[in-house]
C-alpha positions in Angstrom: 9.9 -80.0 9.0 6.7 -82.0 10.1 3.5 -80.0 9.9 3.9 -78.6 6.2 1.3 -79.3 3.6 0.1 -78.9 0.1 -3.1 -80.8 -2.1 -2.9 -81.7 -5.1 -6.2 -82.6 -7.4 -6.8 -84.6 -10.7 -9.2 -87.7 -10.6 -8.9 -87.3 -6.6 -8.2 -84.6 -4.2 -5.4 -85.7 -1.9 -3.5 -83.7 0.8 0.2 -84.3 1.2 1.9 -83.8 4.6 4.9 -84.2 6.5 5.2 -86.1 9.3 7.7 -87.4 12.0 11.3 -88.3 10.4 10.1 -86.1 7.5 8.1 -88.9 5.8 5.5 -88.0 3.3 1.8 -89.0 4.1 -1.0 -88.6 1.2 -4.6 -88.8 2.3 -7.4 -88.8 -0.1 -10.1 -85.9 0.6 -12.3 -86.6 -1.8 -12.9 -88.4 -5.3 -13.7 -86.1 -7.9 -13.8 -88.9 -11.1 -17.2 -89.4 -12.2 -17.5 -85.0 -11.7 -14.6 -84.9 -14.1 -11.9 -84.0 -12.2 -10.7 -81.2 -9.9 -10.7 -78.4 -11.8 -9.5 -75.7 -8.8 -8.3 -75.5 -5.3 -8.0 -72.8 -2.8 -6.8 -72.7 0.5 -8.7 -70.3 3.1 -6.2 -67.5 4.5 -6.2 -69.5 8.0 -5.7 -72.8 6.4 -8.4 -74.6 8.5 -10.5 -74.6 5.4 -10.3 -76.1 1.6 -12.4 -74.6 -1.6 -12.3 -76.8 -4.6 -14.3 -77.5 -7.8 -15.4 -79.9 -10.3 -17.5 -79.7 -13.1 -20.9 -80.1 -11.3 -20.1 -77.9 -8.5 -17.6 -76.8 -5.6 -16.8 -77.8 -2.3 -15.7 -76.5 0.8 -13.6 -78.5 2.8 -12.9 -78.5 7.1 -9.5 -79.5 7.7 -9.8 -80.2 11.2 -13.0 -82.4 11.1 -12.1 -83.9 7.8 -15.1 -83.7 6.2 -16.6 -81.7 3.5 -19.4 -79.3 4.2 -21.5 -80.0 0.8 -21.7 -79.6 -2.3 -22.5 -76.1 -4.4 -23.8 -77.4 -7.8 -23.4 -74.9 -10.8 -26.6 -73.9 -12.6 -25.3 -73.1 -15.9 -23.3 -76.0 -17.5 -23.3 -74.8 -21.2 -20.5 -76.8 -22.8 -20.1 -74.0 -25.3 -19.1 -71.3 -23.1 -15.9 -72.0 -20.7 -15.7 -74.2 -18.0 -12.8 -72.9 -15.7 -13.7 -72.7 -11.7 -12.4 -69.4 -10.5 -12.4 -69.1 -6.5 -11.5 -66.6 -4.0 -11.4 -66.6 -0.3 -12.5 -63.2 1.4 -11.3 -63.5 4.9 -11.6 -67.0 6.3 -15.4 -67.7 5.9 -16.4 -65.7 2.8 -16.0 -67.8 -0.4 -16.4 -66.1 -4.2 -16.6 -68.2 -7.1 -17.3 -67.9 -10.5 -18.1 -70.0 -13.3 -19.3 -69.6 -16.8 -21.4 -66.2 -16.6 -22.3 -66.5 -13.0 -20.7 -65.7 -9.7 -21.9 -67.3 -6.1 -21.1 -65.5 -2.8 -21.3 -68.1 0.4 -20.5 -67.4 3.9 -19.4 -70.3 5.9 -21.0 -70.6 9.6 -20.8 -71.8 13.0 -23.6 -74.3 13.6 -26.2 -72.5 16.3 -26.1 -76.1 17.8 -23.4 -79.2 17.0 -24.8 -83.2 17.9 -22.5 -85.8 18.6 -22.9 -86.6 15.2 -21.7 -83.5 13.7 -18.2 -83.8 12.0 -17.4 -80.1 11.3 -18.8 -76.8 12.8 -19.2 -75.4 9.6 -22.0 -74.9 7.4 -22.1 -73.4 3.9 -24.7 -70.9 3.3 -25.1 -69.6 -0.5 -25.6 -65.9 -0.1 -25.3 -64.6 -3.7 -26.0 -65.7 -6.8 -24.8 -63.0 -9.5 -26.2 -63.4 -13.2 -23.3 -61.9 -15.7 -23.3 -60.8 -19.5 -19.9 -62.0 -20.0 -17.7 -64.9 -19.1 -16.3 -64.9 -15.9 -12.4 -65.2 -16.0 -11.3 -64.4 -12.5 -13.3 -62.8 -8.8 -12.2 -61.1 -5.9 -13.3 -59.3 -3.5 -13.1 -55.4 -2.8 -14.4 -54.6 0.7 -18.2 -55.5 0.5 -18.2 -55.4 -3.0 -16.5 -57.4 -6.0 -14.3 -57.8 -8.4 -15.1 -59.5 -11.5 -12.7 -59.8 -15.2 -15.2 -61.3 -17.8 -14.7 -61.8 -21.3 -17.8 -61.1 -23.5 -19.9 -64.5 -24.3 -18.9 -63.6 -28.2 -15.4 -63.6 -28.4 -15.6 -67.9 -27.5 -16.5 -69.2 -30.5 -14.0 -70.4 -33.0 -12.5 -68.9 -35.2 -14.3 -65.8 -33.8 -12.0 -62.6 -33.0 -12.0 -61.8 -29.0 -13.2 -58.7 -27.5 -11.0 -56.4 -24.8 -11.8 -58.0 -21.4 -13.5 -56.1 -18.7 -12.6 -55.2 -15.3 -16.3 -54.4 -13.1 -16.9 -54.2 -9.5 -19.4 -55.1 -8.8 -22.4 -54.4 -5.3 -24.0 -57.5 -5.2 -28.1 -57.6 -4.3 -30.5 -60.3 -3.5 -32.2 -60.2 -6.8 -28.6 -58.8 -9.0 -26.2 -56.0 -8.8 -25.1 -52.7 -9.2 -22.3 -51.9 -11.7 -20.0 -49.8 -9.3 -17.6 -49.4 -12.2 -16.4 -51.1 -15.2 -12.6 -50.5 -17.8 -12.0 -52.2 -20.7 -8.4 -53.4 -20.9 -6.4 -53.4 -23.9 -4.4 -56.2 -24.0 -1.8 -57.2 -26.5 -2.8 -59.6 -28.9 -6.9 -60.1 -27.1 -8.3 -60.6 -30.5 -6.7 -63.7 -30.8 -7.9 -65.0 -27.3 -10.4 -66.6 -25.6 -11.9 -66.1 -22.0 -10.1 -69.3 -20.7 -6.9 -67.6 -21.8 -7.1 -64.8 -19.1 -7.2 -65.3 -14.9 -7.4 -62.7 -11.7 -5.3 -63.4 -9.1 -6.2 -61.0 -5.8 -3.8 -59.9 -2.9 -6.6 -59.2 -0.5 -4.3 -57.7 2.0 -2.9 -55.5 -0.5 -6.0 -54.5 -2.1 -4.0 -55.1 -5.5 -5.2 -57.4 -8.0 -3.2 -58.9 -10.7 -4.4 -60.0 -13.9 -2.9 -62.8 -16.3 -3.0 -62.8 -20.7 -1.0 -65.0 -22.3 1.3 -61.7 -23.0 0.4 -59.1 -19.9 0.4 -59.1 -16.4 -1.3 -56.4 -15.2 -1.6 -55.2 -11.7 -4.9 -53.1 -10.6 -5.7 -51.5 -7.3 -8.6 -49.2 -6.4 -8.6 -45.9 -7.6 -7.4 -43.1 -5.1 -6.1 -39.7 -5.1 -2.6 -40.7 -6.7 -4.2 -42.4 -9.3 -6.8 -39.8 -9.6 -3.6 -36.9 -10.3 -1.9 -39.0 -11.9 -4.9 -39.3 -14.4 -5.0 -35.6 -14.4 -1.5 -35.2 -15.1 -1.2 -37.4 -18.2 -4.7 -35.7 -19.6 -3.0 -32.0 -19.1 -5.2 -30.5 -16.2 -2.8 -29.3 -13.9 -4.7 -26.6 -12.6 -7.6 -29.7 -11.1 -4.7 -32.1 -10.2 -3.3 -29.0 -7.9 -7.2 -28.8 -6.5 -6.6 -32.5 -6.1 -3.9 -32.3 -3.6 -5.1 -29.9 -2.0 -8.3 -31.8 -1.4 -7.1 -34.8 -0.4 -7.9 -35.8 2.9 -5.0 -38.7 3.0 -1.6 -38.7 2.7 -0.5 -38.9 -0.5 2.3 -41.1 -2.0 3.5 -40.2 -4.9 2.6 -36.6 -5.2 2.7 -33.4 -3.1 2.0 -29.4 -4.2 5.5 -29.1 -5.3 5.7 -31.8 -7.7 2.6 -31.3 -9.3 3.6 -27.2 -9.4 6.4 -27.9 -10.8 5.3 -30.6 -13.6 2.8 -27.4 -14.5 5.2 -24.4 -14.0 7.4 -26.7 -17.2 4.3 -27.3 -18.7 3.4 -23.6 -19.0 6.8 -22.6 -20.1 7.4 -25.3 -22.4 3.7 -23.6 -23.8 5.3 -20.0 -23.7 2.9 -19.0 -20.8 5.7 -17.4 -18.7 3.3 -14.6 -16.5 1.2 -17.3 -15.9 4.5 -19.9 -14.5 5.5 -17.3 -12.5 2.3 -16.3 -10.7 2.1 -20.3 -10.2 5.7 -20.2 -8.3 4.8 -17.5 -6.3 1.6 -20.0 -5.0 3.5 -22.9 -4.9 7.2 -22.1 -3.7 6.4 -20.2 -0.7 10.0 -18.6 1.3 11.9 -21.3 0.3 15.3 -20.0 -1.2 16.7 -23.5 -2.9 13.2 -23.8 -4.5 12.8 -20.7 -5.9 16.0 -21.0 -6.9 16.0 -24.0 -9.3 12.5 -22.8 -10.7 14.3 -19.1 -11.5 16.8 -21.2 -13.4 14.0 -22.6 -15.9 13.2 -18.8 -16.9 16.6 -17.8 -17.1 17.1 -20.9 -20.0 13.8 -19.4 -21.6 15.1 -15.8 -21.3 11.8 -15.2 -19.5 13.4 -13.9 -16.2 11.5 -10.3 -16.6 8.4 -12.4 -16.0 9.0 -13.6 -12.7 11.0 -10.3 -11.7 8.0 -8.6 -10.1 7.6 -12.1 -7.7 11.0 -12.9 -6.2 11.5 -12.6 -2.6 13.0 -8.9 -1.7 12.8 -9.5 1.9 16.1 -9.9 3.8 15.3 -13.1 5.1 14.0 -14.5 2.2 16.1 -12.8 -0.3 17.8 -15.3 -3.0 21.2 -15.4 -3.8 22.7 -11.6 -5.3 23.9 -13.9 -8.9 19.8 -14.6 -9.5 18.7 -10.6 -9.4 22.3 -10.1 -11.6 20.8 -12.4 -14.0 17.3 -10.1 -13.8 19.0 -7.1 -14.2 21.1 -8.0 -16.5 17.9 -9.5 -19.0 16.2 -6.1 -18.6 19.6 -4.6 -19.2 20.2 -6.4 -22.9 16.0 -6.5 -23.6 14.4 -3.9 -21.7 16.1 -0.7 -20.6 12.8 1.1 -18.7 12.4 -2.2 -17.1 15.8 -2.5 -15.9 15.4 1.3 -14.6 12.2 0.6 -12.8 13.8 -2.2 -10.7 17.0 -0.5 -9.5 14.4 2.3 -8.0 11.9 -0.3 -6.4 14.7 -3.2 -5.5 16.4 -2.3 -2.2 20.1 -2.7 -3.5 21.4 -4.7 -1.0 19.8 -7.7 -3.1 22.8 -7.0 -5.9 26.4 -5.9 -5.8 26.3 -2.9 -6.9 29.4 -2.0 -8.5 28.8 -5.0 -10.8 25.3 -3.8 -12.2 27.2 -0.3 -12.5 30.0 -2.0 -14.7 27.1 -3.5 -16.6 25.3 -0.3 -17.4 28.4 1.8 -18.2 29.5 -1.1 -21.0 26.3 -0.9 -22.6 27.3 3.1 -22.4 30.8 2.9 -23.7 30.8 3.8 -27.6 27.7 5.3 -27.4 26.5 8.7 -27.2 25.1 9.2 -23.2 22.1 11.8 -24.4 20.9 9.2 -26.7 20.7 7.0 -23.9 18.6 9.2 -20.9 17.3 5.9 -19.2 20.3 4.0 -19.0 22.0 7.5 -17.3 19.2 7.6 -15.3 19.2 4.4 -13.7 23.6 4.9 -13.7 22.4 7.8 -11.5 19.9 6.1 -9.1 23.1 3.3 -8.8 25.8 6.1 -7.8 23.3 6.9 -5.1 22.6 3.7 -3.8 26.7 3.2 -3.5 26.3 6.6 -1.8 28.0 8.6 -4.6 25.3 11.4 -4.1 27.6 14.2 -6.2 28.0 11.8 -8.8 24.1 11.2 -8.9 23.0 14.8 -8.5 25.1 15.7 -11.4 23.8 13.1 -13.9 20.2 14.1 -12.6 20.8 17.6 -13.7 22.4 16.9 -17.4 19.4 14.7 -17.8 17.0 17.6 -16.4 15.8 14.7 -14.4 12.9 16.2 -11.7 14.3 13.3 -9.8 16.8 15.3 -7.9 14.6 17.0 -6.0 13.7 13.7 -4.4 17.9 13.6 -4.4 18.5 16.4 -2.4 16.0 16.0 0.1 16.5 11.8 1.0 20.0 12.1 1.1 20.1 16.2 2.4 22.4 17.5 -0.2 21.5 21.1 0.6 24.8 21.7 0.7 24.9 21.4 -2.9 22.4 23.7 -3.7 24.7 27.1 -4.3 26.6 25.2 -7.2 23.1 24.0 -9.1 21.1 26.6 -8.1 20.7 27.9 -11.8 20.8 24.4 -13.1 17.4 23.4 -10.3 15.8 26.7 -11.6 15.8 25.7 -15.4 14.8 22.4 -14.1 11.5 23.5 -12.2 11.8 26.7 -10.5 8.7 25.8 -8.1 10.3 23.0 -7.3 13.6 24.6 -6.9 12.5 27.8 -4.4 10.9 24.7 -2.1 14.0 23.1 -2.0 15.9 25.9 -1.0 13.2 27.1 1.4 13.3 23.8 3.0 16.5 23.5 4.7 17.8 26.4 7.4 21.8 25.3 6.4 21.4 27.0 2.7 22.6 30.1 3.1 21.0 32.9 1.3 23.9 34.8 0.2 25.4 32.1 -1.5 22.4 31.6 -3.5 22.0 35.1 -4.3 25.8 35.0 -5.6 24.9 31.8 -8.1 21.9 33.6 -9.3 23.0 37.1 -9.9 23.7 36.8 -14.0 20.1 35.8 -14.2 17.7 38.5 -13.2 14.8 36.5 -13.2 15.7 33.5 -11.2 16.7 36.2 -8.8 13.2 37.7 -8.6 11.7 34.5 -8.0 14.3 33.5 -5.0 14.0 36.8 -3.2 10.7 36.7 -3.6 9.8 33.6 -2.1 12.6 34.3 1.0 10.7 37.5 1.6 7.9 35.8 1.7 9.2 33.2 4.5 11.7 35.1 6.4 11.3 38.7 5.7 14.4 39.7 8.1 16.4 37.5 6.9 15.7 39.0 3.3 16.3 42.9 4.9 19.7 43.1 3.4 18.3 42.3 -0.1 15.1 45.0 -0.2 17.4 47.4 -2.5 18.0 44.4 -5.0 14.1 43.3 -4.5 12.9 46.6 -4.9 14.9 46.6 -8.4 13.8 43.5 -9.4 10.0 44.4 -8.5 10.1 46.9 -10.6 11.5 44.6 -13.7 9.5 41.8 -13.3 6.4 42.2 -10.9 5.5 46.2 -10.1 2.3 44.7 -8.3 4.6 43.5 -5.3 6.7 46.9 -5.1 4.2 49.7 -3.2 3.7 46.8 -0.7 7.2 46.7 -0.5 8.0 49.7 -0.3 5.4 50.9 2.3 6.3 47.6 5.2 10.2 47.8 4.4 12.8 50.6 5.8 15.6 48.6 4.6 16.2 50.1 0.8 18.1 53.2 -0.3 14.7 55.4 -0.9 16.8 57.8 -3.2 18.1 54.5 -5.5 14.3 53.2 -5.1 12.7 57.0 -6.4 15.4 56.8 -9.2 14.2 53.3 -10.2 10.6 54.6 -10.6 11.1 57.4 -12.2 13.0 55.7 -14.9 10.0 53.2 -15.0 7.6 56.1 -14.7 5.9 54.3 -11.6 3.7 57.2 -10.6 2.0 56.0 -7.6 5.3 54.6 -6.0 7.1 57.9 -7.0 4.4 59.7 -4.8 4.9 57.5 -2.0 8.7 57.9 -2.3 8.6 61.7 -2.6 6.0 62.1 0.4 7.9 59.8 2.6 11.5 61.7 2.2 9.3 65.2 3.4 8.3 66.1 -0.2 4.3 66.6 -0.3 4.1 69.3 -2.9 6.2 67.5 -5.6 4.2 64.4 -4.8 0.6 66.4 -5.1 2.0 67.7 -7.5 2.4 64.4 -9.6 -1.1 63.1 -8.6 -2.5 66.2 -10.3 -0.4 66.3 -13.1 0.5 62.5 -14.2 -2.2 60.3 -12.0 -4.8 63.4 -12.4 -7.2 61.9 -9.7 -8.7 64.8 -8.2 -10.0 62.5 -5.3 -6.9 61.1 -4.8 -5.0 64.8 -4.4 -8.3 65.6 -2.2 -7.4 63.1 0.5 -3.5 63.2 0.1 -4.2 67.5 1.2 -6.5 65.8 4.0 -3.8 63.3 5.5 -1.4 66.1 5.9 -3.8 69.4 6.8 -1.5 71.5 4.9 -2.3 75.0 4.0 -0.2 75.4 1.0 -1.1 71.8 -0.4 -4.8 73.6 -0.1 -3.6 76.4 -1.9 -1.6 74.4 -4.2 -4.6 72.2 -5.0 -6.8 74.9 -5.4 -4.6 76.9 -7.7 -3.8 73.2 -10.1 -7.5 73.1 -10.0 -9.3 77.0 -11.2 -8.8 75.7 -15.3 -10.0 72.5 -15.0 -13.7 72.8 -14.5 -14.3 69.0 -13.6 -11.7 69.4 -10.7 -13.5 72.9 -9.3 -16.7 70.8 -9.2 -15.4 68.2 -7.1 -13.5 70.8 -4.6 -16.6 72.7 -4.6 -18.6 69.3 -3.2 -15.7 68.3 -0.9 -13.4 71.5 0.5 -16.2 72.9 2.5 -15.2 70.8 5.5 -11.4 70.9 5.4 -11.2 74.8 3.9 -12.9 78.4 3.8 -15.0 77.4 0.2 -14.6 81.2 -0.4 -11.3 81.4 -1.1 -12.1 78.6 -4.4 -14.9 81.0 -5.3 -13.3 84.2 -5.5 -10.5 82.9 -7.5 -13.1 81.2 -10.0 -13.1 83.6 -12.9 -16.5 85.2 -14.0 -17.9 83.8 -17.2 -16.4 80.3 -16.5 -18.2 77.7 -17.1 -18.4 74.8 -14.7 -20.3 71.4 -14.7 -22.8 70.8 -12.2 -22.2 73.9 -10.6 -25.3 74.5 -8.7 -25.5 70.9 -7.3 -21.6 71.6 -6.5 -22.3 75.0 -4.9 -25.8 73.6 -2.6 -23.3 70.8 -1.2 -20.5 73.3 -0.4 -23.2 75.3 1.5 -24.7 72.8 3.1 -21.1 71.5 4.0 -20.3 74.9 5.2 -23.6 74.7 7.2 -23.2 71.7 9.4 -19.3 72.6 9.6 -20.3 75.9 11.3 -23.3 74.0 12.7 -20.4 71.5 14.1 -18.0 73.9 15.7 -21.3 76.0 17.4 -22.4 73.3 19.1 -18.9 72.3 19.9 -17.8 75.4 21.4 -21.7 75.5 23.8 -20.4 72.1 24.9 -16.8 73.8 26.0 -18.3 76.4 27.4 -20.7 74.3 29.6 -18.0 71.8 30.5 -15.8 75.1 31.6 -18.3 76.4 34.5 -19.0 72.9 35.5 -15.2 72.4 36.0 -14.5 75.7 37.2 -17.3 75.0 39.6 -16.1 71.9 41.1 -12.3 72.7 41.4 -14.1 76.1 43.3 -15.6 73.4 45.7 -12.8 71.6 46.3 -10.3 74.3 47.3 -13.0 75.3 49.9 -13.1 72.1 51.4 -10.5 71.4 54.6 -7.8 69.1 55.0 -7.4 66.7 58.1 -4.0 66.8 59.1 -3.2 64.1 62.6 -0.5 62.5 63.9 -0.3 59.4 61.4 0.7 61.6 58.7 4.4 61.8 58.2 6.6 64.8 56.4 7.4 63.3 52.8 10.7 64.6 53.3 11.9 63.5 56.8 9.4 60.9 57.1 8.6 62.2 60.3 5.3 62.8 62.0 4.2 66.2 60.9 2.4 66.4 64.6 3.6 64.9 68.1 1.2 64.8 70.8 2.0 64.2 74.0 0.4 61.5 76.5 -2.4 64.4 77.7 -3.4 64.6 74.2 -1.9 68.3 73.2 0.8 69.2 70.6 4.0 69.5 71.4 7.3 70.3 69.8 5.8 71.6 66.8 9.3 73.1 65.5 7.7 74.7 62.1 5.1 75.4 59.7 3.8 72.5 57.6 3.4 72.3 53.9 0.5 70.5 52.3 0.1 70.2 48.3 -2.8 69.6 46.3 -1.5 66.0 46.1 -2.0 65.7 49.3 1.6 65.4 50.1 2.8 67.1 53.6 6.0 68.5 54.1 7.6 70.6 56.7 8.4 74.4 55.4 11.9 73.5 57.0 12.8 70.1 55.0 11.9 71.8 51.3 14.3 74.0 49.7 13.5 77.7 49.5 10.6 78.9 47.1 9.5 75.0 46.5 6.4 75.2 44.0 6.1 72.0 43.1 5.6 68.7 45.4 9.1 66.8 45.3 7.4 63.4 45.2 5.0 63.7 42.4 6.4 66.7 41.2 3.1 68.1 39.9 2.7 71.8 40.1 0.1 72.8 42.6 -0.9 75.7 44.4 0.6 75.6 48.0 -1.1 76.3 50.7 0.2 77.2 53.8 -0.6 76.5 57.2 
């Protein structure tokens, strides 16, 4: 339709339009023959304004007004060096251009004031003007700054080889630039090309630029945080491309934490680094069961599931399908049997079927002898209890004497069990055995004493330790305790024997004869009402003088005395020792006149000063004693002499503690009447009436404590 355009340049520049009825119309802008031709056009993005170039210079072009805005001549016009025009618009009044090795920057500008005889608005003002060390094959702009591909000045002579061309951006200045940034592209077949061989096209919008060889197109954009990972990717450093991400302040496009996690978690396997993968998908995967998933699958084709065991999801809501922990298991199963017994203790098994991992183990079993395989029956036993098969489990425990069971017993309160493996839990760990049965009130003690009685020992130690915590309910067991006391701890026995009534003493005196237990035999004998056979073994087998001494002092026994003292008149050590202590229990002169004459006794005068002086204060003791008696007698005798002589108010509120009536009734005037009887009165002060007693009472019938009646 009418209002499309295009231009077209050679010896003239001449725009072609469309008019009314479609007709072509050509109108020459400008003639460029004696500058050589047009050598390059470019339209501004608003199409209101033309750039275009000769060999002297370039032009900008108004549209509307029809007129061009000047000339820009070019400073450099080596004939050696290439030619080509190279111009870029930057929004609608920024021109770039670039010739030779030099670039121009010009800003096109309103006019502060327009005459009548102004055709355009416009006014070209050079801003720039960039000094380069290579040939310019292309510009563009990048924000504020630019965009330059050169070719270096040596690669145009020829017959010369050509150098890689150079992508730089460039900060222009008022007196040059500052290299931003510069890459070297390595283009197929650039030795064999020259700087006139290569243009930059630029999609400013886009921020892409897209440069032309005779064999490439290549397409660059500023570098961001894709590029930037991406870079990191290729070149191996996964660990700074994940910092990258993580980093970034924009959305990315092409990358995310998962995608670069996984491109490392493959990279790691793919090196053999499986711990280090699996700590990486334990970062990276987060509760997400399909992801996890798919990465489990990458170990399981490397046979490296035991490494990533310890970090999959256990928790119910996170917990992965039960065929991935089969897998697991079934890897530690075939390559690492301690392994595969430490996770069916710490994984809760609702994460696997069960009886699957139990058909698993017991064909790894089959053909095999089970002792030479303790782990694998160990972890077949932790599986029968997690399927609740506690018997099953209890019973492996024990044929592996596995301390295990203890914890058994007690999670899954199998105390019930105890009678039928109470030898087997002894031989295991008898501490831990007596606690287990201590710990429960539902094992009952007979039935433990029934699966223990062929073994003495384990006997001992149970009774023991029940004694110790419920001593009634151990009563019925003293005879047996005192038995196995004497067998297998004598220490415990006298203590036994003295705080326990519940033994057969005549079974328990047998027992110690036959073990010649001296000291408990005397406790026996004295106990069943035997003193002299007991004294007489303390003199005889225990021969403790001191001992016999206080046994005769406990039971102030004349005959013991005697007994003691006749044991004691040839043994000259003994007759010293009664001589120091008897004095206060015995006459000391019946020892001394039984001591023969000429005998010959140790220490006999130190023995014979403490005897007297014994037999002093003993006599000393009982003198006092008897003044004190004597005294406390008259003053006694004195006051009960008082208190009979002292009267007794007898009135009308007392009452007979027989009838309960008053023992006086006076009448209105004040005088007794009706006094029927004699009246009674105790030394309890208790009244009575002579009639309301029985005949010949002595004694009050309330507190019926003998006094002396008096009678009124």
């Amino acid at each position: 339709g009418s209002g499309r355009r295009f231009i077209t340049g050679d010896e003239r520049l001449v725009l072609h339009e469309k008019s009314l009825f479609s007709r072509l119309k050509s109108t020459v802008l400008g003639d460029a023959s004696v500058e050589g031709g047009v050598t390059t056009i470019k339209w501004s993005p608003g199409g209101e304004l033309l750039a275009w170039a000769t060999n002297v210079g370039f032009r900008v072009y108004d549209l509307n007004a029809r007129t061009s805005l000047g000339l820009v001549k070019w400073t450099n016009t080596n004939s050696e060096v290439s030619q080509k025009c190279h111009l870029c618009w930057n929004g609608n009044l920024k021109l770039i251009a670039g010739r030779a090795d030099s670039v121009r920057v010009c800003t096109i500008r309103k006019k502060s004031t327009v005459t009548p005889e102004d055709l355009s608005i416009y006014v070209v003002h050079p801003v720039y003007n960039i000094q380069t060390k290579y040939i310019v094959c292309g510009v563009g702009p990048l924000g504020d700054n630019l965009v330059v591909l050169g070719c270096p000045s040596g690669s145009q002579g020829p017959g010369e080889s050509g150098e890689r061309p150079q992508l730089q951006v460039l900060q222009p200045e008022v007196d040059g630039y500052t290299d931003l940034g510069i890459d070297c592209l390595s283009l197929r077949g650039f030795p064999h090309y020259r700087a006139s061989d290569y243009s930059l096209e630029c999609l400013v919008d886009e921020g892409r630029f897209v440069i032309v060889s005779p064999r490439d197109i290549v397409v660059a954009c500023p570098y961001d945080s894709d590029d930037r990972i991406d870079w990191l990717l290729s070149h191996k450093k996964f660990d700074a491309a994940l910092e990258a991400v993580s980093l970034s302040t924009k959305p990315l496009a092409r990358h995310t934490t998962l995608t670069v996690g996984r491109k490392y978690i493959d990279y790691l396997i793919e090196k053999g680094n499986h711990r280090e993968a699996a700590l990486l998908c334990q970062k990276i995967l987060g509760v997400d069961k399909g992801k996890w998933e798919i990465e489990v699958m990458k170990f399981a084709a490397a046979r490296q599931l035991r490494a990533i065991a310890d970090l999959l999801p256990t928790f119910q809501e996170t917990a992965l399908p039960p065929s991935v922990y089969e897998m697991v298991l079934n890897e530690y199963l075939s390559e690492d049997v301690e392994g595969f017994l430490k996770k069916v203790k710490t994984w809760p098994p609702r994460l696997y079927n069960l009886p699957a991992v139990v058909n698993a183990v017991l064909s790894r079993l089959l053909g095999t002898d089970p002792k030479s395989n303790p782990i694998l029956l160990e972890a077949l036993a932790v599986l029968y209890s997690h399927m609740g098969k506690h018997d099953k489990a209890l019973t492996m425990y024990i044929k592996l004497q596995n301390k295990g069971v203890f914890e058994l017993i007690k999670e899954h309160n199998l105390y019930f069990m105890l009678h039928t493996t109470a030898k087997e839990l002894m031989k295991l760990d008898k501490e831990q055995a007596i606690a287990t049965m201590m710990e429960s009130k539902d094992v009952q003690s007979a039935d433990i004493v029934t699966a223990l009685s062929d073994n003495q020992y384990y006997l001992y130690i149970y009774l023991d330790a029940l004694d110790k915590r419920d001593t009634r309910a151990c009563q019925k067991y003293h005879s047996t305790l005192v038995q196995l006391y004497a067998y297998f701890d004598r220490e415990k026995l006298l203590r036994l024997l003295n705080k326990s009534d519940h033994y057969a003493i005549e079974k328990a005196l047998e027992i110690c004869k036959v073990h010649n237990f001296y000291d408990e035999m005397v406790y026996l004998l004295d106990r069943i009402g035997n003193p002299k056979e007991a004294l007489t073994l303390i003199m005889s087998e225990i021969k403790d003088i001191e001992r016999a001494i206080n046994f005769c002092k406990e039971h102030e026994d004349q005959d013991l005395w005697e007994d003691l003292i006749n044991y004691s008149l040839d043994k000259p050590s003994f007759i010293t020792t009664l001589l120091k202590r008897i004095a206060t229990y015995v006459d000391p002169r019946i020892l001394v006149q039984r001591i023969q004459n000429c005998f010959e006794i140790p220490k006999l005068k130190e023995a014979l000063v403490k005897m007297i002086q014994d037999y002093n204060l003993q006599v000393s003791l009982q003198e006092d004693c008897n003044k004190i008696i004597v005294s406390d007698y008259f003053d006694l005798h004195e006051k009960l002499v008082n208190t009979q002589q002292k009267g007794s108010y007898i009135g009308d509120e007392h009452h007979c503690g027989a009838c309960h009536r008053k023992v006086i009734v006076k009448s209105s005037k004040g005088k007794d009447i009706n006094q029927p009887t004699n009246i009674l009165m105790f030394h309890c002060s208790h009244i009575f009436h002579t009639d309301c007693l029985p005949a010949e009472v002595e004694m009050c019938t309330i507190c019926s404590t003998k006094k002396h009646i008096a009678i009124i």
